[in-house]
C-alpha positions as CSV (number, residue, x, y, z in Angstrom):
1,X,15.7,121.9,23.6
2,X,13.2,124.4,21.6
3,X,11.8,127.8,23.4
4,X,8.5,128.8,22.2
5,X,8.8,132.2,19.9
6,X,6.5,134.1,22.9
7,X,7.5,134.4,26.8
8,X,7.4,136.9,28.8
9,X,10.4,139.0,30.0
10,X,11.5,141.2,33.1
11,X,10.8,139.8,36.4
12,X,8.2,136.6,36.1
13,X,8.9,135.4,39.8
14,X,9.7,137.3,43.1
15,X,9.0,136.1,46.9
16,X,10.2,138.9,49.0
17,X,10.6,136.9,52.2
18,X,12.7,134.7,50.9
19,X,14.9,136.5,48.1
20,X,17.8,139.0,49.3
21,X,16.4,142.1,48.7
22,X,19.1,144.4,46.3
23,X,19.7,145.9,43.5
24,X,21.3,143.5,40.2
25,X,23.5,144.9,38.0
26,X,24.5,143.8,34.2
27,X,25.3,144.6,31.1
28,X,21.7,145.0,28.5
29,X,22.4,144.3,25.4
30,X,22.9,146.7,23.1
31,X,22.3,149.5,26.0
32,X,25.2,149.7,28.9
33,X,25.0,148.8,32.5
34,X,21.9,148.1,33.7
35,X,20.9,148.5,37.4
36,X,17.2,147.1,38.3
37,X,15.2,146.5,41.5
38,X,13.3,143.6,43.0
39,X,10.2,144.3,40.8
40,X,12.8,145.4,37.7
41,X,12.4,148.8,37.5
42,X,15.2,149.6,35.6
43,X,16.8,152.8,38.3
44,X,19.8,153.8,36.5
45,X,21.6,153.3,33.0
46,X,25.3,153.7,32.5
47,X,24.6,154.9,28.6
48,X,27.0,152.6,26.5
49,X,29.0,151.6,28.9
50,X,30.3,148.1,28.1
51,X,30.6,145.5,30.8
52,X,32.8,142.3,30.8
53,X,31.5,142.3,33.5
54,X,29.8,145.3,34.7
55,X,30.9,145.6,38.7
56,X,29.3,147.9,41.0
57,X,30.8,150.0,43.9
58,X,29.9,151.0,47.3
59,X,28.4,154.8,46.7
60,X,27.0,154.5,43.1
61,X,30.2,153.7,41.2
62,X,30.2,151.4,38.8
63,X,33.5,149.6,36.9
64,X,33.3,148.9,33.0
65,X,34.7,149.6,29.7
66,X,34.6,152.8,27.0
67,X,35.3,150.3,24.2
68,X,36.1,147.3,22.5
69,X,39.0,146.5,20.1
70,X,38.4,146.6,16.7
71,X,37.3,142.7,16.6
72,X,38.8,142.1,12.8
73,X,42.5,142.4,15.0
74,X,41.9,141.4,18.9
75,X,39.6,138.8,20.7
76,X,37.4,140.2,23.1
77,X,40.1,143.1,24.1
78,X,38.4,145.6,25.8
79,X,40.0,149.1,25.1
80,X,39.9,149.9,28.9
81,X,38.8,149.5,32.6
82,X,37.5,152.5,33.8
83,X,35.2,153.5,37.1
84,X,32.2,155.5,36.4
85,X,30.0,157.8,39.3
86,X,26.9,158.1,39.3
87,X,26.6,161.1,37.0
88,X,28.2,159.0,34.4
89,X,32.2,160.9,34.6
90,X,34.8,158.3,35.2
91,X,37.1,159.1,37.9
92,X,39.4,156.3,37.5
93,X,41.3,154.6,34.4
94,X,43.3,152.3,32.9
95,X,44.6,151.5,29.6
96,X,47.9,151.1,29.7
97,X,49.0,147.8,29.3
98,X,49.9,147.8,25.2
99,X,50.4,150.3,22.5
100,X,48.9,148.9,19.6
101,X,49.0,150.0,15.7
102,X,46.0,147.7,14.2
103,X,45.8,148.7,10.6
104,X,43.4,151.2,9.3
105,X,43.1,152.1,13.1
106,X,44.8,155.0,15.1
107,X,48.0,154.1,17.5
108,X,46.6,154.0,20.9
109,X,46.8,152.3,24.3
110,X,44.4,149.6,25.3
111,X,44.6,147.6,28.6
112,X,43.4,144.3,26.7
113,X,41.5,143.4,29.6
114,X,38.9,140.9,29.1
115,X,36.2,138.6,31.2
116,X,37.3,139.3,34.8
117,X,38.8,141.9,37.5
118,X,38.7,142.3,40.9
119,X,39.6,145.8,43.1
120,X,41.2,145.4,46.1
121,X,39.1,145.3,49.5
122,X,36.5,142.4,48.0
123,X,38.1,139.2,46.9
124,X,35.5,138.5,44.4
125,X,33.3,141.7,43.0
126,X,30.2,140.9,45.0
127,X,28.9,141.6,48.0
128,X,30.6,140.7,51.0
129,X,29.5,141.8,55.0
130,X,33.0,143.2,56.1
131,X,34.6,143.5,52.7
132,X,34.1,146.5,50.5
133,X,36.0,147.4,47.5
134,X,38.1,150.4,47.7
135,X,36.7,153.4,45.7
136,X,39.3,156.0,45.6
137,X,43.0,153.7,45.6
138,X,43.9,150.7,45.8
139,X,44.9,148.5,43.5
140,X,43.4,146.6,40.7
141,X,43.6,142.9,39.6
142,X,43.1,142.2,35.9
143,X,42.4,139.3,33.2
144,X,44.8,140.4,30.0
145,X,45.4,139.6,26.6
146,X,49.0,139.3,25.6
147,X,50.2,137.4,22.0
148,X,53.0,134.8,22.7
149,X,55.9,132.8,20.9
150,X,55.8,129.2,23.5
151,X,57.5,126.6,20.9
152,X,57.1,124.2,24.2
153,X,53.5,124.4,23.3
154,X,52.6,125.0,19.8
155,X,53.7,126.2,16.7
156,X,51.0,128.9,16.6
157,X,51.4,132.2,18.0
158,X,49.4,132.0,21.7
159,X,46.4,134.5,22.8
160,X,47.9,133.9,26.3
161,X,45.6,135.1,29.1
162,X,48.1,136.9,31.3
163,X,47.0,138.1,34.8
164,X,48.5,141.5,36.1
165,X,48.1,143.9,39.7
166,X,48.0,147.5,38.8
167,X,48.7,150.2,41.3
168,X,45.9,153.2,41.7
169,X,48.3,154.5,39.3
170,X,48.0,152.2,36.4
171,X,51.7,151.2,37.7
172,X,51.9,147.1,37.1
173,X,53.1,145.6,40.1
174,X,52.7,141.7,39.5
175,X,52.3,139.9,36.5
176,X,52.2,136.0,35.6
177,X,51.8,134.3,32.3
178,X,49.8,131.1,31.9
179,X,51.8,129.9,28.9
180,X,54.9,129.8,31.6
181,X,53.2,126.9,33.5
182,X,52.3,124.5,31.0
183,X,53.7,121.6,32.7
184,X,52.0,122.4,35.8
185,X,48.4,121.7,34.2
186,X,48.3,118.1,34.0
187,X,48.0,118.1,30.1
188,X,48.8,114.3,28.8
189,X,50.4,113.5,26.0
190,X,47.2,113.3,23.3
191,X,46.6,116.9,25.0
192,X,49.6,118.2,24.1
193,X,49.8,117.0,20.7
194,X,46.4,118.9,19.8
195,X,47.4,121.9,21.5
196,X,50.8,121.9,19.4
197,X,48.7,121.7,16.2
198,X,45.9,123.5,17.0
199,X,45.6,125.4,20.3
200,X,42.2,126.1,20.1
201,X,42.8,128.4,16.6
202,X,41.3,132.2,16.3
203,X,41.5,134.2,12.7
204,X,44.8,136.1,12.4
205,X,45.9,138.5,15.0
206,X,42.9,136.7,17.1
207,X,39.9,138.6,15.7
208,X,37.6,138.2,13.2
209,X,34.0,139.4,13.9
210,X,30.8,136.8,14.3
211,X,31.0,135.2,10.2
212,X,34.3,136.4,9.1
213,X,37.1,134.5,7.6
214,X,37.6,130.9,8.8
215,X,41.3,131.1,10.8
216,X,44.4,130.2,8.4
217,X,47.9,132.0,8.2
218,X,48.4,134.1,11.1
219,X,46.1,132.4,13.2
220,X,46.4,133.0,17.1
221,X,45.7,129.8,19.5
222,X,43.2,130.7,22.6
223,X,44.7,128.0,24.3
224,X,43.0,128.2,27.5
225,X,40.2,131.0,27.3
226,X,40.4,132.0,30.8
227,X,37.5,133.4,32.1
228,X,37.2,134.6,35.4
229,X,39.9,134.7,38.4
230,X,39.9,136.6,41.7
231,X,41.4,136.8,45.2
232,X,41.3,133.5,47.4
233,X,40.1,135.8,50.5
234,X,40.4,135.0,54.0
235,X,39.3,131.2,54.3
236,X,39.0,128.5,56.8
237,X,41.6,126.0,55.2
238,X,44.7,128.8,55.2
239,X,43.8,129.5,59.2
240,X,44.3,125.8,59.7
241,X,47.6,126.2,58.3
242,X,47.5,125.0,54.2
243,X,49.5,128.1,52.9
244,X,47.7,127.1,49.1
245,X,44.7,128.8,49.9
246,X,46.5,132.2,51.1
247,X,44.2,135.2,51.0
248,X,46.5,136.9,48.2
249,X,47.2,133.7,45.5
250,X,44.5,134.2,42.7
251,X,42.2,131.4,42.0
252,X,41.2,131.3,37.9
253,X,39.4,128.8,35.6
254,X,40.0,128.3,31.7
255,X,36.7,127.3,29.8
256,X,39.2,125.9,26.5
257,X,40.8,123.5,28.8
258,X,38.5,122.4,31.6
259,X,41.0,123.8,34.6
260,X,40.3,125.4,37.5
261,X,43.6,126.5,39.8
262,X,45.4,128.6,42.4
263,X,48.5,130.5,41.9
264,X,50.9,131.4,44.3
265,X,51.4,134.9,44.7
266,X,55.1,134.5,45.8
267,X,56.9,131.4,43.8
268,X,54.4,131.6,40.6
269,X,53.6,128.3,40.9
270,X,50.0,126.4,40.5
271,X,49.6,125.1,44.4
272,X,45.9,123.8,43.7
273,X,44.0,122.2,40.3
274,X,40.9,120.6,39.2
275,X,41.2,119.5,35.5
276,X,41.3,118.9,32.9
277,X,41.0,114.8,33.0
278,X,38.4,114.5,36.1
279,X,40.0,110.9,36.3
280,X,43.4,111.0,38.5
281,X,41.5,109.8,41.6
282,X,38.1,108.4,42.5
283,X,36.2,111.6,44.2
284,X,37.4,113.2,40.5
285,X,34.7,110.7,38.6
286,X,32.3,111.2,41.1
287,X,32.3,114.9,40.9
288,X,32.1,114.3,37.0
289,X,33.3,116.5,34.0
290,X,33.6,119.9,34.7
291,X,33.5,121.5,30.7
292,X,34.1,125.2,29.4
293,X,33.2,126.3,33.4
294,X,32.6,129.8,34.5
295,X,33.4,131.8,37.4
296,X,34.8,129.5,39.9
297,X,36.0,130.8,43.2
298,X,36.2,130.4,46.5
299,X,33.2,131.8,48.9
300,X,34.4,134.3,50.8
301,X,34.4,134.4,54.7
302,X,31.1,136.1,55.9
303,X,28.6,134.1,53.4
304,X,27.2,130.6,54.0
305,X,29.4,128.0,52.3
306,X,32.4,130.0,53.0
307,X,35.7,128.1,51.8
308,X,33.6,126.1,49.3
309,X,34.5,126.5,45.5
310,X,31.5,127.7,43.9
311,X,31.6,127.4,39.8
312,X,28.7,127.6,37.1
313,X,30.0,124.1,34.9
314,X,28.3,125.0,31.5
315,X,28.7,121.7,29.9
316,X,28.6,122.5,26.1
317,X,31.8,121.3,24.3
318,X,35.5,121.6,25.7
319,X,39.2,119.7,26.1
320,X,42.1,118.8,24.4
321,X,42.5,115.0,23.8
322,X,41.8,111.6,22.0
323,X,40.0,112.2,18.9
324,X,36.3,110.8,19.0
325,X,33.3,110.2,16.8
326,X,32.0,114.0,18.1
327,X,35.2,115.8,18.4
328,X,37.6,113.7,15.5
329,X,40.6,116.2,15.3
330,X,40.8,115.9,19.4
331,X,39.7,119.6,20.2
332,X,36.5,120.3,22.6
333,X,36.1,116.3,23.0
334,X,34.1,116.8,26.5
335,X,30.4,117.6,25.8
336,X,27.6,117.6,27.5
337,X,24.3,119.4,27.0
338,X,23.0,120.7,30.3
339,X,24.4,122.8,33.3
340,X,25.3,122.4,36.6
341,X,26.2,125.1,39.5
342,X,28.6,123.5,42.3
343,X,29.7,124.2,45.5
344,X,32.4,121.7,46.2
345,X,34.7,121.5,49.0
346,X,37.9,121.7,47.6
347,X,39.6,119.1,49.9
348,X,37.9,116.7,49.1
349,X,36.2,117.0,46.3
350,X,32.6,116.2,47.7
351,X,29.8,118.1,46.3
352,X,28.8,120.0,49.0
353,X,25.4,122.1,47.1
354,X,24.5,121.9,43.4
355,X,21.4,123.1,41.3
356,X,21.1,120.8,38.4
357,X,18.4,120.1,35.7
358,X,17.4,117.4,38.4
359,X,17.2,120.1,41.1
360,X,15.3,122.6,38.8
361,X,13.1,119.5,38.4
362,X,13.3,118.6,34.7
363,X,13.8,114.8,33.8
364,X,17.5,114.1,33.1
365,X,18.8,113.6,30.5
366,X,15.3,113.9,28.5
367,X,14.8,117.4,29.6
368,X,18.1,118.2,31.0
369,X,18.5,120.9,28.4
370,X,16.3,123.7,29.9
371,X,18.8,124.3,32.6
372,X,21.6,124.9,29.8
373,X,24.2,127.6,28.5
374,X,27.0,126.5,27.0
375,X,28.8,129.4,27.6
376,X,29.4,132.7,29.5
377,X,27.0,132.4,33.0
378,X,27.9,132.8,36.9
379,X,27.0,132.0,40.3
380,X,26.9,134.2,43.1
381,X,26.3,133.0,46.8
382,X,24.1,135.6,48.4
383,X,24.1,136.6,52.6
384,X,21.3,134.8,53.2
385,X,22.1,131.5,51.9
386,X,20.7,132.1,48.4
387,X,22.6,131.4,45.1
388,X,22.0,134.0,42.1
389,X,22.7,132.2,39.2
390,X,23.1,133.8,35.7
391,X,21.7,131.5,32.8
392,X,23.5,133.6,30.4
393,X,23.0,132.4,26.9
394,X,19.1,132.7,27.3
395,X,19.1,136.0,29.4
396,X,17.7,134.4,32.3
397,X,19.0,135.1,35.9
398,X,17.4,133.2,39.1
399,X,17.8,133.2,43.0
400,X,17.4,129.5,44.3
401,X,17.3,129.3,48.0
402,X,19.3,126.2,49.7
403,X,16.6,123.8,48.9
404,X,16.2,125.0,45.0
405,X,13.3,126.9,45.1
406,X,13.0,129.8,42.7
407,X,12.3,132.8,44.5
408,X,13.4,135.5,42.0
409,X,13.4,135.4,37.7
410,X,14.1,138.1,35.3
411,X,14.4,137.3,31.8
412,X,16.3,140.2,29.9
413,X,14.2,141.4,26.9
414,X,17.5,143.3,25.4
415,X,18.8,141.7,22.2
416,X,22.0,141.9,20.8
417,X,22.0,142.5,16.6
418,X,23.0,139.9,14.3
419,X,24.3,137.7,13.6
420,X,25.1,136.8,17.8
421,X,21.4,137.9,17.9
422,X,20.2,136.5,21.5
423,X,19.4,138.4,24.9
424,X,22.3,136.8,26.5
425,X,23.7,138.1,29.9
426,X,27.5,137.4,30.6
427,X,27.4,138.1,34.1
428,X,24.9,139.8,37.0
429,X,25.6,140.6,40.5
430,X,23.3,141.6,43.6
431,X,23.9,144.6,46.0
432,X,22.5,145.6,49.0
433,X,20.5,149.1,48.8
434,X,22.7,150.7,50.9
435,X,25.7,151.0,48.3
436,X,23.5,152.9,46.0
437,X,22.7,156.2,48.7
438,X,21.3,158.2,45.6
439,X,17.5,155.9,45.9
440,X,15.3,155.4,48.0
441,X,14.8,152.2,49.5
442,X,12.0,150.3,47.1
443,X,9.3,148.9,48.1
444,X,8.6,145.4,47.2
445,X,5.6,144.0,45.6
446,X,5.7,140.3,45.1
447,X,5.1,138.6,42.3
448,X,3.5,135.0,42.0
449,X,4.5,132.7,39.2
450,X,2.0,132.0,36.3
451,X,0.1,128.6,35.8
452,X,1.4,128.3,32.3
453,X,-1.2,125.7,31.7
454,X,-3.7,128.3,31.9
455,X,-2.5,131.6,31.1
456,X,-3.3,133.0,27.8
457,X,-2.3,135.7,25.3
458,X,-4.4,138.5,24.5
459,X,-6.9,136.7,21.7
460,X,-6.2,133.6,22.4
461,X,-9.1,130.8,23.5
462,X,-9.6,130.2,27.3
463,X,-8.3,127.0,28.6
464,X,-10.9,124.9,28.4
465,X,-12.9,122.5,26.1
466,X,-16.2,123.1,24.4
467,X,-17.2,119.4,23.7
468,X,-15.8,116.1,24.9
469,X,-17.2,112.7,24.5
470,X,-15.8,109.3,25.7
471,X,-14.8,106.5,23.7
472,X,-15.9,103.2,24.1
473,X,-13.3,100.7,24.9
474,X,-10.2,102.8,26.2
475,X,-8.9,101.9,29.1
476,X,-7.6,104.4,31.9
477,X,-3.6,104.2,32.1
478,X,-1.9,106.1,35.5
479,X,1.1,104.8,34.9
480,X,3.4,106.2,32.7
481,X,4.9,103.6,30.1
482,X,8.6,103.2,29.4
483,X,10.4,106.1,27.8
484,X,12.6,105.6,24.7
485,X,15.6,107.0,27.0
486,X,16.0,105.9,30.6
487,X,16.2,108.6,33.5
488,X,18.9,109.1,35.2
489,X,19.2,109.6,39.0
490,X,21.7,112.3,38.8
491,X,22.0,114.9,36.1
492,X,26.2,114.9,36.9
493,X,26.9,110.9,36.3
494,X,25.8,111.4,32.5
495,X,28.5,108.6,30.5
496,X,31.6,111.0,30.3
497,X,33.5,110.9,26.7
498,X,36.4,109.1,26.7
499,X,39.8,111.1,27.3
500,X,42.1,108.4,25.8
């Protein structure tokens, strides 16, 4: 769907009774980490610091990154995790995950951390009642890059999304490799057959900036592009005694592959999966295609919806498989071109909450599209039964209360340069007040949305017509006529693309 070339940006809607009143923090293009207020008043800039994501900390501490890999040798491989204070000095680091010689570049350590971590205390990186991330130890749960030989899987060398535990010491304590588990992820055989040719191919050594080189010799696969993992947390279904949702096993979902699971801590093994055929029973069609999802986890105890998985499903284009029309080599054969958030219960399957184009009250699938990103985005369940959702490829975040009503909009007006030129958002998260002791509690003004049928640019005509005759013979229709493409009644039954 288009956007018009003019729209406002910063906060366009806010209803203070019935938003969770905070501060939101992530990353501005372009500028560092961003922390704004209710009205957006933007109270404090981390200067530069990168954020994938941007996390903040109970006193003013925010987590983040000093830099990025040189992106003509590494994908996304950010040079370190560090925690910053409020005066901008980091008191806490890591890097130490792989010494690295990229040509033309100086030896040095980077931790290769991308898209996701979690400090110990919190199970997820947002805020909890009752569980606080540590500040000064504990230890430290991180998404890594590591390059892999797995002839089981391809032929291609593998950007395998390792997941490690460091100690407040940078000491790694656990570690557990994806690439390990491939027969636990439910790939059939036309899956595995792409994969082996083509995992999901990268330039050579897995850079290549934004218009570079096509990939050919060397190429890396990004087999599974995982995304986002954290902590299951304390949850109603361990208690009742089903030891594959304990507290410790990490819960992660892989945007390449359509896979959401649960690792156990202990054995290593994958206890609980969703993906990537959405056909193995019949409460998997209903749910629908999940495709190149982000941030699934399980709400923690102490929010409404607690046990519930909660995942932004992009749609877009993802999955190995049977070649089609759309996807004719067999890679990213699931497409669809809206979003969906979803809180599912992951017993059985049933969805449980969802904000939809159909919810945001577009027509599906004719406007389905304006509740879209294809890629990065998030949901966060909020104390007061509120979701804050991240729209990320358009810059737009929004709190929707239970019955999807917007009650909060801010629409980022930070651009990142060409040629990825857009004022995308990977990831924002709400605080309360009280973890940010160096400001004063603000004071709210709200702010009602606009009648866009009436509001005008500077210089531009009133609404309104100056003349207006009738013409004889037309007859007065109230009834809309049939469209070229039917409605839908729900925006997640859309035809799915066959998986062979």
């Amino acid at each position: 769907m288009g956007h018009p070339t003019v729209y406002p940006t910063g906060v366009t809607i806010y209803d203070p009774e019935r938003s969770w009143a905070g501060y939101t923090l992530f990353q501005a293009a372009g500028l560092g980490a961003l922390l704004i207020d209710p009205n957006g008043r933007e109270v404090q800039l981390w200067e530069g610091l990168a954020g994938f994501p941007n996390k903040l900390l109970p006193g003013g501490q925010v987590l983040g990154h000093t830099g990025e890999r040189d992106p003509r040798f590494g994908s996304q491989d950010q040079r370190d995790l560090v925690q910053v204070d409020w005066q901008g000095r980091v008191v806490w680091s890591f890097d130490h995950f792989e010494r690295i010689s990229d040509p033309g570049v100086p030896t040095r350590w980077y931790a290769r951390v991308h898209h996701d971590f979690q400090r110990q205390g919190n199970p997820v990186g947002y805020y909890v009642p009752g569980q606080e991330p540590l500040v000064d130890h504990g230890t430290t749960l991180l998404l890594v890059h590591e390059n892999v030989r797995a002839p089981a899987i391809s032929d291609h060398v593998l950007l395998d999304d390792t997941i490690i535990e460091v100690d407040w010491n940078g000491t790694i304590t656990w570690r557990w490799h994806p690439y390990e588990h491939v027969e636990e992820l439910g790939f059939d055989e036309a899956a595995r057959q792409v994969l082996r040719h083509n995992p999901n191919l990268l330039p050579a050594g897995g850079g290549g900036a934004l218009g570079g080189p096509a990939p050919g010799p060397g190429s890396v696969g990004d087999w599974l592009h995982i995304n986002s993992l954290s902590y299951v947390g304390a949850n109603r279904w361990f208690d009742a005694g089903d030891r594959r949702f304990h507290p410790d096993n990490v819960i992660w979902d892989a945007r390449e592959a359509n896979i959401i699971a649960i690792v156990d801590r202990a054995s290593g093994r994958i206890v609980w999966k969703l993906g990537p055929r959405y056909d193995g029973s019949e409460a998997e069609r209903q749910l629908g295609w999940i495709i190149g999802q982000h941030h699934a986890h399980i709400i923690p105890r102490g929010l409404p919806g607690d046990g519930n998985l909660l995942v932004f499903d992009n749609g877009g284009w993802a999955g190995y498989g049977v070649g089609n029309p759309g996807a004719p080599s067999g890679l990213k054969i699931a497409r669809r071109d809206f979003s969906r958030v979803l809180e599912i219960d992951p017993m059985t399957l049933r969805i449980v909450w969802q904000y939809t184009p159909r919810e945001a009250g577009f027509v599906v699938p004719l406007d389905a599209a304006r509740f879209y990103s294809p890629f990065i985005s998030s949901a966060q369940r909020l104390p007061n039964g509120n979701t804050l959702i991240t729209e990320g490829s358009d810059g737009r975040l929004l709190e929707v209360t239970v019955d999807h009503r917007i009650v909060w909009e801010y629409i980022s007006p930070y651009w990142r340069k060409p040629p990825l030129a857009l004022n995308l958002i990977y990831r924002a998260y709400r605080y309360p007040y009280s973890w940010v002791p160096q400001l004063p509690v603000p004071v709210p003004t709200p702010i009602a949305r606009l009648d866009v049928a009436t509001f005008r640019v500077p210089g531009a005509a009133p609404a309104g017509r100056e003349r207006s005759v009738p013409v004889l013979g037309v007859e007065r229709q109230d009834v809309d006529g049939a469209f070229c493409v039917a409605p839908t009644q729900n925006a997640g039954t859309a035809p799915p693309v066959s998986v062979g």
